[in-house]
Structure formats: C-alpha cells, structure tokens
C-alpha positions in Angstrom: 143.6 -238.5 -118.1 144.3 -235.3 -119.6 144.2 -236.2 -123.0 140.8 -238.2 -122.0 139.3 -234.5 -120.9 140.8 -232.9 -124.2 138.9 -235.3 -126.4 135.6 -235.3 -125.0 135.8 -231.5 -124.8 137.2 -231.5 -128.4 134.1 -233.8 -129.0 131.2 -231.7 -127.7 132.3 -228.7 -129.5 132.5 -230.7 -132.7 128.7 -231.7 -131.5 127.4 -228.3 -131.6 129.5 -226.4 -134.3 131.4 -229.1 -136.3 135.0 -228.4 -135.5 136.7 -227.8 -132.4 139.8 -226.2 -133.0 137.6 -222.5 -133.8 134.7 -221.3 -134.3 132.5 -222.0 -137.8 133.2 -219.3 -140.0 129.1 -218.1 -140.4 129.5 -217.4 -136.4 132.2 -214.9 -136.9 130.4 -213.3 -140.4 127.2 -212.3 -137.4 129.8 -209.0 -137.2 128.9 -208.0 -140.4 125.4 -206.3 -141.4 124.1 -202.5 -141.7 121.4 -202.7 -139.0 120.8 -204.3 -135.2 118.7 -207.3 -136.6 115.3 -209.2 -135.4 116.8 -209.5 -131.7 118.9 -207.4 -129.1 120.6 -207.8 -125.7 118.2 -208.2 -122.9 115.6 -209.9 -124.9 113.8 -213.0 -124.1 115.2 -214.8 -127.2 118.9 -213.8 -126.4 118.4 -215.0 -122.6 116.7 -218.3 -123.9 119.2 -218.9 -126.6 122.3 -218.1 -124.8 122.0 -220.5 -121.7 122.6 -224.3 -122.1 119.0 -225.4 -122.1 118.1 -225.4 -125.8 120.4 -228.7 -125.6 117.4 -230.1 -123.6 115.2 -228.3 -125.6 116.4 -229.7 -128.8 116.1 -233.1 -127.8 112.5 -232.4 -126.6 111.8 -230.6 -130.1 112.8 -233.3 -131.8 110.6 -236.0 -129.9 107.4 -233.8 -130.1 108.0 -233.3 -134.3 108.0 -237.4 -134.9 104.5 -236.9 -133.8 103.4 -235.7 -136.9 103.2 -238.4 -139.6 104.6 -235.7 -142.6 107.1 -234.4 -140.9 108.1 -237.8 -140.0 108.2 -238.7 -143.8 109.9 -235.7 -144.5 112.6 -236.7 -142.4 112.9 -240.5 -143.6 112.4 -239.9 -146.6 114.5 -236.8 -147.9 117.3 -236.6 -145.1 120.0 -238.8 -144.4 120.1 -238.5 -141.0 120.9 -241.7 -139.6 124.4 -241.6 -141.8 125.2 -237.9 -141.4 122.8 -237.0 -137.6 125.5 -233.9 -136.4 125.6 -232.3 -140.1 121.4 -231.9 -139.6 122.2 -230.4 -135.8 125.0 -228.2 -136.7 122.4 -226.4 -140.3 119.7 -226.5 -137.4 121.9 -224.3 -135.1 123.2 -222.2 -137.7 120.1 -221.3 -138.8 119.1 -220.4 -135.3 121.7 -218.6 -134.3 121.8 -216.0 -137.0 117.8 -215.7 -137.0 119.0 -214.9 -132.9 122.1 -213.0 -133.7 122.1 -212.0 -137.1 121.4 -208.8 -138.8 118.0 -208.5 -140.6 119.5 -209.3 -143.9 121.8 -212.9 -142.4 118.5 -213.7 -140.5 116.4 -213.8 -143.6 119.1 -215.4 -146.0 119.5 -218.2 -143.6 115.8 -218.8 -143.9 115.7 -218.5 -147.2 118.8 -221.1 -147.8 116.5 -223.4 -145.4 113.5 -222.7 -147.3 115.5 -223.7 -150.8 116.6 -227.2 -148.8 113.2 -227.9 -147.9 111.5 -227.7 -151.7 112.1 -230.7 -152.5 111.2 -232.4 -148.8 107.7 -233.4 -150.3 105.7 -236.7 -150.6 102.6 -238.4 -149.5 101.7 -240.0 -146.1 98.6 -242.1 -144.8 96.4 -240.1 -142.9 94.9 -241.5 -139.3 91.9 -242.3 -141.1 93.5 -244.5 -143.4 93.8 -241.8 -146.3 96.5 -240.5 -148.3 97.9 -236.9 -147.8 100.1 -234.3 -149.6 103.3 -233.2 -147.4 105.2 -230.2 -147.9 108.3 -229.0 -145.6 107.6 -225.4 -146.8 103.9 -226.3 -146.0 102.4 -223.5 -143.5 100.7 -226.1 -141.6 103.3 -228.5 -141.5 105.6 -225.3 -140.6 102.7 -224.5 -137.5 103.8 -227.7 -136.3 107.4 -227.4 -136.5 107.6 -224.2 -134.8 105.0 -225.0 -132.5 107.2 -228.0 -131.3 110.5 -225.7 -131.4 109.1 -223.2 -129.4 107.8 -225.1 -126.4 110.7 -226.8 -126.2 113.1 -224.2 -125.6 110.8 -222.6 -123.6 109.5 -225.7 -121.6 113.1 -226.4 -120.9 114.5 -223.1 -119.8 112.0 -222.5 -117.4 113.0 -225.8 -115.5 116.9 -225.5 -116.2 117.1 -221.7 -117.2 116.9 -218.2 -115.1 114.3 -215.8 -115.2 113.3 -214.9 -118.8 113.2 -211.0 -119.3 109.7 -210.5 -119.5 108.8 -213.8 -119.1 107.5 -216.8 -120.8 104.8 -214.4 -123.4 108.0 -212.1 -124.0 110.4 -215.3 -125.2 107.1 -216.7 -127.5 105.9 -213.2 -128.9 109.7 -212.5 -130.0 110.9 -215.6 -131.3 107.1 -215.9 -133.5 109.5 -213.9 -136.0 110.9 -216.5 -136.7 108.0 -218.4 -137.2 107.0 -215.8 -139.8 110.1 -216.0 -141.6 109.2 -219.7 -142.2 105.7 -219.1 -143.4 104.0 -219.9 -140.6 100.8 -218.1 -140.8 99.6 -217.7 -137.4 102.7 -218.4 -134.6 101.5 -217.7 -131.0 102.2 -214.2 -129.0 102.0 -215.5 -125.5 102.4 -219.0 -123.9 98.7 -219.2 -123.7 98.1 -219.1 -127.5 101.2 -221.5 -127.5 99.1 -223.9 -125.3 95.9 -223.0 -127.3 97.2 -224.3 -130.7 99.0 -227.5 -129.0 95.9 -228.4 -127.9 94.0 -228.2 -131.5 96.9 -230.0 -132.6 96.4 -233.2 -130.1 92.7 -232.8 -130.3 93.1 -232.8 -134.3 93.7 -236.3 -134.9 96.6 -235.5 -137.0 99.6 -236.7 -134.9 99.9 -240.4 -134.1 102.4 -242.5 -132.3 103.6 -245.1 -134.8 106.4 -248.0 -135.4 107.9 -245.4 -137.3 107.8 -242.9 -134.1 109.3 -245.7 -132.3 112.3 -246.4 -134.5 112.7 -242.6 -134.3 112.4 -242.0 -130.5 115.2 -245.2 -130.4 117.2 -243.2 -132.9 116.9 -240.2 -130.6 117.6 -242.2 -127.5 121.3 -243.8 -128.8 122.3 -241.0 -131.0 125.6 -241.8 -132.8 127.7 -239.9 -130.6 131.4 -240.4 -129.1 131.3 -243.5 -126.4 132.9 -240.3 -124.2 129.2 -238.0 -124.4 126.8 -241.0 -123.9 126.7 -241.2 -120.3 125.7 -237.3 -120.4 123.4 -237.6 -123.2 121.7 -240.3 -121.6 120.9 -237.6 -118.4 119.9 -234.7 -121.1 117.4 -237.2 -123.0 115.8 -238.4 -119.6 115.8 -234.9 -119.0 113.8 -234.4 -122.2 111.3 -236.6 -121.4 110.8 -235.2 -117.9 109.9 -231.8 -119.6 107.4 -233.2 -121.7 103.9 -232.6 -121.0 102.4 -236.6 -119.5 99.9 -236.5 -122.4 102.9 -236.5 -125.2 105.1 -238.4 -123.2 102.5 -240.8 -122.7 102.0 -240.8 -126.8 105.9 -241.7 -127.1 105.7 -244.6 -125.3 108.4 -242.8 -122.5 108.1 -242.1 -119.2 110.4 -240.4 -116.1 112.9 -243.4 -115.3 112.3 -244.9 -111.6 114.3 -247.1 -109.5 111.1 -249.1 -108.3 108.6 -247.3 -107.1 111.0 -244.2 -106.3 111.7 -241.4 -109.1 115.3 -240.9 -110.1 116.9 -237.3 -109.8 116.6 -236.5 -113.4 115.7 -232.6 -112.8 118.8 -232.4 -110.4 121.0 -234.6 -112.9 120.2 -232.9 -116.0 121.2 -229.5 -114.3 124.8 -230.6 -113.5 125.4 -232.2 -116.9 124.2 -228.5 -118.4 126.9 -227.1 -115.9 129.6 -229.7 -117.2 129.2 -228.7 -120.7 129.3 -225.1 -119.6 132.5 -225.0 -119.0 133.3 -227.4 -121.6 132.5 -224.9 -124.2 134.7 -222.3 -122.1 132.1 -220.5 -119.2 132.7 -219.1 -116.7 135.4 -217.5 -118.0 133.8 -217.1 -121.1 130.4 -215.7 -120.8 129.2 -215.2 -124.3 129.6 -218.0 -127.6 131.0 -217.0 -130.8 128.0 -215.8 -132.5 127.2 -213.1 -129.2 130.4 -212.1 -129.4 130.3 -211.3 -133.1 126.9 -209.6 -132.7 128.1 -207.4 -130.3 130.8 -206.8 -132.3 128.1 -205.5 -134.9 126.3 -203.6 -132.7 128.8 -201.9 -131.3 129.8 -200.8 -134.9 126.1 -199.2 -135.2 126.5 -197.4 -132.3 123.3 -200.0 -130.4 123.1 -198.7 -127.1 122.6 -202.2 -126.0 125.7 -204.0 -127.1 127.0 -204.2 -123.8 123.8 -204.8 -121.9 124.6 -207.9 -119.7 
C-alpha cells in the first residue's frame, strides 16, 4: 500500500513539473533577477495562482479554447499533443509561473521563448460561413481569445473552489491583463465586467463553433493519457470543469453536469476534496508555498521587498 501512495504521489508531481524527485530547475532560477517583478505577495494573481484551483481552471481553459476553429488548427496541426500531452502542461505552467513569480526580466523572456514557439503555429481554417481564414498563434485576435479563455477560467474556478481574492474578482483580471499584454493582446479586460463584455462579442461573433474536431478534442480532454492511478481524480476535476462552465458554452461542448437520474451528483463537493488530496500530495499543509514562491521570496527578500513575507 505504501509503495501504491508513493507512486501516485510521485505521479502527480511528474504531472505538473515533470519530475518528482525535485523541483524543475527554472522554479529555483525565480531567485534570481534585479527587481520585484510584474506581481507581489498579497496580490490577486499570487492568491489565484497559488491555491489548487488553476487545476480546474486549466481543464476549463482548455475546453473553452477548442471553441475557436484557429486555435483549434493551431493545435492539431503544429503540436504533438496527443504523443507528448504533459510536455505542453508542464511549458504552459512554466510560462505561468515565472510571468506570476518571476522578475520583470524572467517574465518577459518566458514570453518571448513562447512567442518564438508560436511563429511558426500558422495556417488556414474554414470560416463559419464556409470561407477560408488566415491563423496566427502570435495573432492579437487569436491571442484575445486565448487569454480571454485563460482568464475566466482561473478566475471562474477559484471563486467556486478558492478563498477570497484580495480585492476581488476586478483585482485578479486587471493584474493578470499584463500578461495579456506581454502576449500582444491588444485590449485584455480590467475588471470581470469587461471580461464578460468581450466573451459575449466573442459568442455573439460567429467565430467559435462546436465541431467533430471539438468533439475529438473535448474526448481527448476527457481521458487524458495519465497514470491508471490519477484517473479516478481526474475524472472528478473534469466534471468539475464542466460544472464551472457558463450553460451556454457547456451547452456548445455537447457536456453537461453528470446526474444520477433526475438527481445532480455532488461534483462541487467532490471536486473540493480531490483539490485537498493533491494538496497534500504536493507537500501542504506542512508546506505552504511551491517551489517557484519559495524562490521568489527568496528574491525579494534579497531586494529588501517589504512584502516577501506577507502571508
């Protein structure tokens, strides 16, 4: 039994950072920099980013992005996600986590090391209408989306699973629009309002569709490729996805809340226990704060931040 609990820890840290035995090497280089970077203790983006929601919240991002056909194509066709699905998660939370934790200068060269991944991600899609259409990953429209998705996800989730954001839900989408920016987004939302406000546009557009493509994707999603030991859990996170989506995207999906008859199953309750499991998987209560906090800390401690040790 004991060797049963070591290997499906072992496994979900390999999940998140690619190894298990220590920490990836880029969490521990977050120490390094000359100035407190993009985000601080106490700030929406460190509260959000910190918990174990943005598991949910990834799976949700995910599911709302396969809505728009490019980014779709971009994914098929320049990624090789179905052989190689953890490499994508672990560059995805890299990137992340030093835009969250990084000095200025690690913030912006992980965005431009994405950027330099994504010039070639381009192509041609058909159009709703039956036309064909230019795609770019370094697109700013296609990068509206993207970030649009990203954002209320992490935020949708969090305020079901999470605690209280400091400052609240405007707070979390005005600070993390920097990272929008560094992306070339053009015009991220400030508040969860404007958030709302350019969703809408976007399902009121006629640009995203729900195709056979989309389906083969939300299946992909569904059974990720993971060890037999996480699927029971990751079953309860992606139902747990689905319940945070707003009816009108779920409904687009082809997904819906699961039910025993005519009665809706605990998924809200479920998915919060399954967060806690994997809590203390990756070592909480005991230990509070991932590798990459640590390490920023470390940093800002060195610059003499008077925040470093804010809880």
């Amino acid at each position: 039994m004991r060797n049963v609990l070591r290997t499906w820890q072992d496994e979900i840290k390999k999940t998140f950072s690619g190894r298990a035995d220590a920490p990836p090497d880029w969490t521990l280089r977050l120490a390094e920099g000359d100035d407190p970077g993009y985000h601080l203790p106490g700030s929406a983006v460190w509260a959000v980013h910190g918990s174990m929601t943005p598991i949910v919240g990834g799976i949700r991002t995910l599911l709302m992005q396969s809505l728009h056909p490019g980014a779709l194509a971009g994914v098929h066709e320049h990624s090789n996600f179905r052989d190689d699905p953890l490499r994508r998660l672990a560059n995805t939370i890299r990137w992340i986590f030093t835009v969250t934790y990084g000095s200025t200068a690690a913030a912006e060269e992980a965005t431009r090391r994405v950027r330099r991944l994504h010039e070639p991600v381009q192509g041609h899609y058909q159009d709703n209408d039956g036309g064909v259409r230019p795609y770019s990953a370094n697109d700013p429209g296609l990068a509206n989306w993207i970030h649009l998705a990203f954002t209320d996800g992490f935020l949708a989730a969090h305020k079901i699973w999470g605690k209280p954001i400091p400052g609240g839900p405007d707070a979390y989408v005005r600070e993390w629009a920097q990272a929008g920016t560094l992306m070339g987004v053009e015009d991220p939302p400030l508040t969860e309002a404007q958030l709302h406000g350019q969703l809408e546009r976007w399902y009121e557009g006629g640009e995203l569709r729900a195709d056979a493509r989309v389906r083969e994707t939300v299946e992909f999603i569904r059974n990720a490729p993971l060890h037999p030991l996480l699927k029971p859990g990751y079953r309860i996170l992606f139902a747990g996805a689905v319940y945070s989506l707003e009816p009108r995207f779920r409904n687009m999906l082809g997904l819906s809340v699961p039910r025993l008859g005519p009665f809706p199953l605990p998924v809200r309750l479920a998915t919060k226990a399954v967060l806690v499991v994997v809590h203390f998987a990756l070592g909480g209560p005991l230990r509070r704060m991932g590798p990459s906090e640590t390490a920023a800390r470390k940093r800002l401690r060195r610059l003499g931040e008077p925040l470093a040790d804010m809880a």
